[in-house]
matplotlib code that plots the C-alpha trace (Angstrom):
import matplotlib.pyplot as plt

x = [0.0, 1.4, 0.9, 1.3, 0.7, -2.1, -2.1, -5.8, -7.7, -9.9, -13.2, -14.5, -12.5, -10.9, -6.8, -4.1, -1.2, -3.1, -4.8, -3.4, -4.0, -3.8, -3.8, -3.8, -3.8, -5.4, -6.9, -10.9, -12.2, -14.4, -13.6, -10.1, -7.3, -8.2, -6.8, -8.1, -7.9, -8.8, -8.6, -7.9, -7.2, -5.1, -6.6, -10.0, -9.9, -12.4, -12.0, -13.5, -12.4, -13.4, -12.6, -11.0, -10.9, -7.4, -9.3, -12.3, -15.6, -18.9, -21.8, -24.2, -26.5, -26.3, -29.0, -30.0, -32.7, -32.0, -33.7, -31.5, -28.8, -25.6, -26.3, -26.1, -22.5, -21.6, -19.6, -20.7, -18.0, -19.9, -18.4, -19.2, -20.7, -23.1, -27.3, -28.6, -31.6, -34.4, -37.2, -40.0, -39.0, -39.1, -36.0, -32.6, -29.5, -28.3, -24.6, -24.4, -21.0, -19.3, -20.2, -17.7, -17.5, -17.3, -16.2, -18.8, -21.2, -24.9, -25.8, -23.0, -25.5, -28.6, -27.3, -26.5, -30.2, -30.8, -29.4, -31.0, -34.3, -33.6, -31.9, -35.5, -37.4, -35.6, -36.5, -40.0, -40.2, -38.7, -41.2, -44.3, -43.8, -44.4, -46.9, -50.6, -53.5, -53.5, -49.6, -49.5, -51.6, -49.0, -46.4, -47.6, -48.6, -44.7, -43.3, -45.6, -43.6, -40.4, -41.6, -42.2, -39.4, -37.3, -38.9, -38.8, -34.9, -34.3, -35.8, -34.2, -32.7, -34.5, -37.2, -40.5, -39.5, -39.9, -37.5, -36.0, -33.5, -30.3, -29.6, -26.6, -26.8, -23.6, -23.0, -19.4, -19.6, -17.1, -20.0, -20.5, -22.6, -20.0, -22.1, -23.1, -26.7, -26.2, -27.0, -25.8, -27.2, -26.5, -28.3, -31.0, -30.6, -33.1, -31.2, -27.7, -29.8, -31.3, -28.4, -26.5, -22.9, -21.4, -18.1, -16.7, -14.8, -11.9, -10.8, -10.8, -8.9, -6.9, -3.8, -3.9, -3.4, -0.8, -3.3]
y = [0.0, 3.5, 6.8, 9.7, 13.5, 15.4, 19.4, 20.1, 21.1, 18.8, 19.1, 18.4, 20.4, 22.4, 21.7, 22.1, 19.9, 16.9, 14.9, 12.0, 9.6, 5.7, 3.3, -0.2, -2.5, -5.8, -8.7, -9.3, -12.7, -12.1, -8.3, -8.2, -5.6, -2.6, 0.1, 0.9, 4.9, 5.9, 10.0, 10.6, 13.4, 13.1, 16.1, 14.9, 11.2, 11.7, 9.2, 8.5, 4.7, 4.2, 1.4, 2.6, -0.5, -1.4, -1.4, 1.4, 0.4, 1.5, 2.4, -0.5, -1.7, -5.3, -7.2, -10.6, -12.7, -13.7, -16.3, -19.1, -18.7, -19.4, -16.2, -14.2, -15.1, -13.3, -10.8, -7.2, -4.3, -1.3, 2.2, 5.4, 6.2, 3.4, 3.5, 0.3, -0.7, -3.6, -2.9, -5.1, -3.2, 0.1, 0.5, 2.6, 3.9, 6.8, 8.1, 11.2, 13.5, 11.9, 8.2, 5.9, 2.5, -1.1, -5.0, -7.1, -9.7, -9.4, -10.2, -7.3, -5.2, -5.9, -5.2, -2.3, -1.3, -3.1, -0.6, 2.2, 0.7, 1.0, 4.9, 5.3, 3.7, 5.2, 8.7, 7.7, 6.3, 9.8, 11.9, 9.8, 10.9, 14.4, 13.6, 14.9, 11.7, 11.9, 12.4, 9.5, 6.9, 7.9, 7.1, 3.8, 3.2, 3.5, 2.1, -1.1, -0.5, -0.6, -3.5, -5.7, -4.7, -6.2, -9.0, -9.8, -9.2, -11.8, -14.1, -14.1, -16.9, -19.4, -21.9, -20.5, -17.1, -13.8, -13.2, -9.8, -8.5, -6.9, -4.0, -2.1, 1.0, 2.6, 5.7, 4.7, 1.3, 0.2, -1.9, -5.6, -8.5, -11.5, -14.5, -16.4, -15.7, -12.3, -10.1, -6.9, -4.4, -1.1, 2.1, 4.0, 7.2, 8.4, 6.4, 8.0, 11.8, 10.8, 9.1, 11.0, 10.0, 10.7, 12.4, 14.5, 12.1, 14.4, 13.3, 9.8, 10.2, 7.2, 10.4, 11.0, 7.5, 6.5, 3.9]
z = [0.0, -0.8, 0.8, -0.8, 0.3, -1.4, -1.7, -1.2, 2.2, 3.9, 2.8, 5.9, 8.4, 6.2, 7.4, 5.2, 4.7, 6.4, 3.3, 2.1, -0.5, 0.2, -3.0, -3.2, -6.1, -6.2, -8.3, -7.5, -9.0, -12.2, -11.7, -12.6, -11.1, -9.7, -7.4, -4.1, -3.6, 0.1, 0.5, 4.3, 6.5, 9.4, 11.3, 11.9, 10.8, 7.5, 4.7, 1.3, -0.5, -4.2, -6.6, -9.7, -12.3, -14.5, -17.9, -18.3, -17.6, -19.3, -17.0, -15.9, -14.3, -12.3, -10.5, -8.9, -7.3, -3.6, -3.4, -1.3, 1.4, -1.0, -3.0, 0.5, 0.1, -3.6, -3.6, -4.3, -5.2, -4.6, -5.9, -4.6, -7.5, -7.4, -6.3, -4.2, -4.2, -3.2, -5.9, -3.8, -0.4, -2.1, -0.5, -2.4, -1.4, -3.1, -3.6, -1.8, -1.7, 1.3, -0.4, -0.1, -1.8, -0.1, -1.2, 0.7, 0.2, -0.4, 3.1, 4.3, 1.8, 3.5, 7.0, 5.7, 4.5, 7.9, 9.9, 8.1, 8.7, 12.7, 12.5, 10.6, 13.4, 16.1, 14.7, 14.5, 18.1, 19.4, 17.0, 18.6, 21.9, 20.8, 17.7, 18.0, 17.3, 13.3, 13.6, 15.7, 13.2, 10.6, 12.8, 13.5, 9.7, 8.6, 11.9, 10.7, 7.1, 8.9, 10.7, 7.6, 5.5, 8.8, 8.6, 5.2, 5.4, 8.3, 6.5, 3.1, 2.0, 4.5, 2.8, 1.7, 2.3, 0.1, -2.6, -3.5, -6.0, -5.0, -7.7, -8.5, -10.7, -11.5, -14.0, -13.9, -14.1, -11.3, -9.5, -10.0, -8.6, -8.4, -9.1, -12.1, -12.1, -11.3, -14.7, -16.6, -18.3, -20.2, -18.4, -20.2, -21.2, -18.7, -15.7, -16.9, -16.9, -13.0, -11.4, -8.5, -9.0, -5.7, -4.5, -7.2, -9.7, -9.7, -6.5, -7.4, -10.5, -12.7, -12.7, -9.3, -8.1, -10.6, -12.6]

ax = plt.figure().add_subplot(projection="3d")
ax.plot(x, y, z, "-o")
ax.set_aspect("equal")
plt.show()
């Protein structure tokens, strides 16, 4: 792994002469080489990790069925540019400008749209105590929502239960789904116009980290 200084201010605290850039190159099964470019700052402890491929990618789309416990162990290479989403939960993850990418699995996924689930009830639960009658019903109405999407997520993978399709959309196209009955697709025009892209790309540039 190599270190290497970088002359910008934080964007986050705003001290000079304490960002860093950490790159690491590696070989992902299926997804070939890639570098590994973490942005830190030393002053407050901020970081930002992308995934910058060896060859150039086109953007793309990837998707699969959950429907037994072996697929909760693919592997899923998630950029920072990349949206995630569980079409039958209504549920997506969009890149945002402190978005940072992740290599996990597609249960590691899910526990991560698990624990957004629970910051979203916990809000509710502290807005109920001070909610008026019709505020309250409301309350209850997406705290049941919450309730079912849990559910339906504890249970994937076990016999007879729900199925739901894991979904990567990536402008950049450094996202995959590492399994063979995972699928790829080319992004419509209307996806490319609508899709956030995340952290500005110029930070995570192919120049900058030596690719």
């Amino acid at each position: 792994m190599k270190e290497q200084a970088i002359n910008i201010p934080c964007p986050i605290c705003g001290a000079e002469g304490s960002v860093s850039m950490l790159t690491h190159i590696d070989e992902i099964p299926y997804f070939g080489e890639h570098t590994q470019v973490t942005i830190l700052c030393h002053a407050c402890n901020w970081r930002q990790t992308d995934f910058i491929p060896a060859e150039g990618k086109k953007a793309g789309g990837w998707s699969m069925l959950i429907d037994d416990e072996e697929k909760l162990r693919a592997r899923v290479v998630r950029s920072s540019s990349c949206t995630v989403s569980i079409p039958e939960l209504d549920l997506q993850v969009n890149p945002g400008s402190s978005s940072t990418g992740y290599v996990s699995n597609v249960e590691g996924v899910i526990n991560r749209f698990q624990e957004i689930i629970n910051m979203v009830e916990r809000d509710l639960v502290a807005q109920f105590a001070t909610a008026n009658d019709g505020e309250k019903d409301e309350l209850m109405t997406q705290m049941a929502s919450l309730q079912s999407m849990t559910l339906t997520l504890q249970n994937i993978g076990q016999p007879d239960a729900e199925s739901i399709t894991l979904e990567l959309l990536d402008p950049h196209g450094h996202s995959m789904i590492l399994h063979e009955d995972a699928s790829e697709r080319a992004l419509t025009q209307e996806e490319l116009a609508s899709l956030p892209v995340g952290p500005d790309p110029a930070v995570f540039s192919k120049e900058e980290a030596g690719v």
